[in-house]
C-alpha positions in Angstrom: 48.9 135.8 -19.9 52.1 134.5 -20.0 51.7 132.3 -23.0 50.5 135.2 -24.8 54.3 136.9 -24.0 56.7 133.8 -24.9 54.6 133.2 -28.2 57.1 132.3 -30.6 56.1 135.2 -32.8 56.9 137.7 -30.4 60.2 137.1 -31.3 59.8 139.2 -34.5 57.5 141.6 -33.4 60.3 142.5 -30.7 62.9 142.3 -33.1 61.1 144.7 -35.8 59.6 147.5 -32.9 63.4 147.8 -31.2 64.5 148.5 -34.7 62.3 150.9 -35.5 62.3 152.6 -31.9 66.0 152.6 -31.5 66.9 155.7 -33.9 63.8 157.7 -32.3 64.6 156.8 -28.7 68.5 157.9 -29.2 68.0 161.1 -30.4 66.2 161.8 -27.0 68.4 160.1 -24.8 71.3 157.7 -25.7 71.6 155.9 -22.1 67.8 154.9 -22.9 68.9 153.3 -26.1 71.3 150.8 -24.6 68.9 149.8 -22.5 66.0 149.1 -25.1 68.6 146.6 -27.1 69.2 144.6 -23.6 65.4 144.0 -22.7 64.9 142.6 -25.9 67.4 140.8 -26.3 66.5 139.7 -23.1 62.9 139.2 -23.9 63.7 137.3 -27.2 66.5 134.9 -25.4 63.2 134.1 -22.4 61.4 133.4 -25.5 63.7 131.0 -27.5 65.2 129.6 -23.6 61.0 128.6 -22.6 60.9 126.8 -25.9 64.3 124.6 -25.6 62.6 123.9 -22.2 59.5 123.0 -23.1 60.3 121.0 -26.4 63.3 119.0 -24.7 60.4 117.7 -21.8 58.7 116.5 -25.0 56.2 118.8 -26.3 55.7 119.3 -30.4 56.6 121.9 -32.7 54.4 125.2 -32.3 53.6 126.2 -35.7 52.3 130.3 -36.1 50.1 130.9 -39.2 49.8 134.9 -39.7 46.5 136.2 -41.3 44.0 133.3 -40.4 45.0 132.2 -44.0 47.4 129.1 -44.8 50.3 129.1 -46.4 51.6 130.1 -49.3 49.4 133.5 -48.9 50.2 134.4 -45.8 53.7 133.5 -43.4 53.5 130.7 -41.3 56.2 130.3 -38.6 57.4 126.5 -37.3 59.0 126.8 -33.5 60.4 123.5 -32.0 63.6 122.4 -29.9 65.8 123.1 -33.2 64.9 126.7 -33.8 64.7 127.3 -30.2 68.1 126.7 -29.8 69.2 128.5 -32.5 67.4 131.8 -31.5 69.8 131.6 -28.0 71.0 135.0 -28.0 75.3 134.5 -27.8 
């Protein structure tokens, strides 16, 4: 269950749903909203901080193909120790 939450392409599912939630959740209550941004950001640096782990003990690049169909008619995401440390929220 656990690799299922620090899939690399969580990332930008995360990314796009606290976008899109963070107008509706601050019309209803604005101390909420501050708190969304900071879990994921949190969530998305566990993410990107499990890869730099695992791919600097050795393991390959994870590469994420979307719609069961290679690329070029569908998005395909690579995730090794380079991206990984990149995504590192500042």
């Amino acid at each position: 269950m656990v690799n299922e939450l620090l899939n690399p392409i969580i990332i930008i599912i995360v990314a796009l749903a606290t976008g899109f939630l963070l107008p509706i959740v601050d019309k209803k209550n604005k101390s909420f909203t501050v708190v969304l941004f900071f879990m994921a950001l949190i969530w998305i640096g566990l993410i990107a901080l499990n890869g730099v782990v695992n791919f600097s003990s050795g393991a390959v690049a994870v590469e994420v193909i979307t719609a069961g169909i290679s690329p070029p008619f569908s998005i395909n995401l690579q995730f090794g120790l380079f991206e990984s440390v990149f995504w590192q929220p500042l």
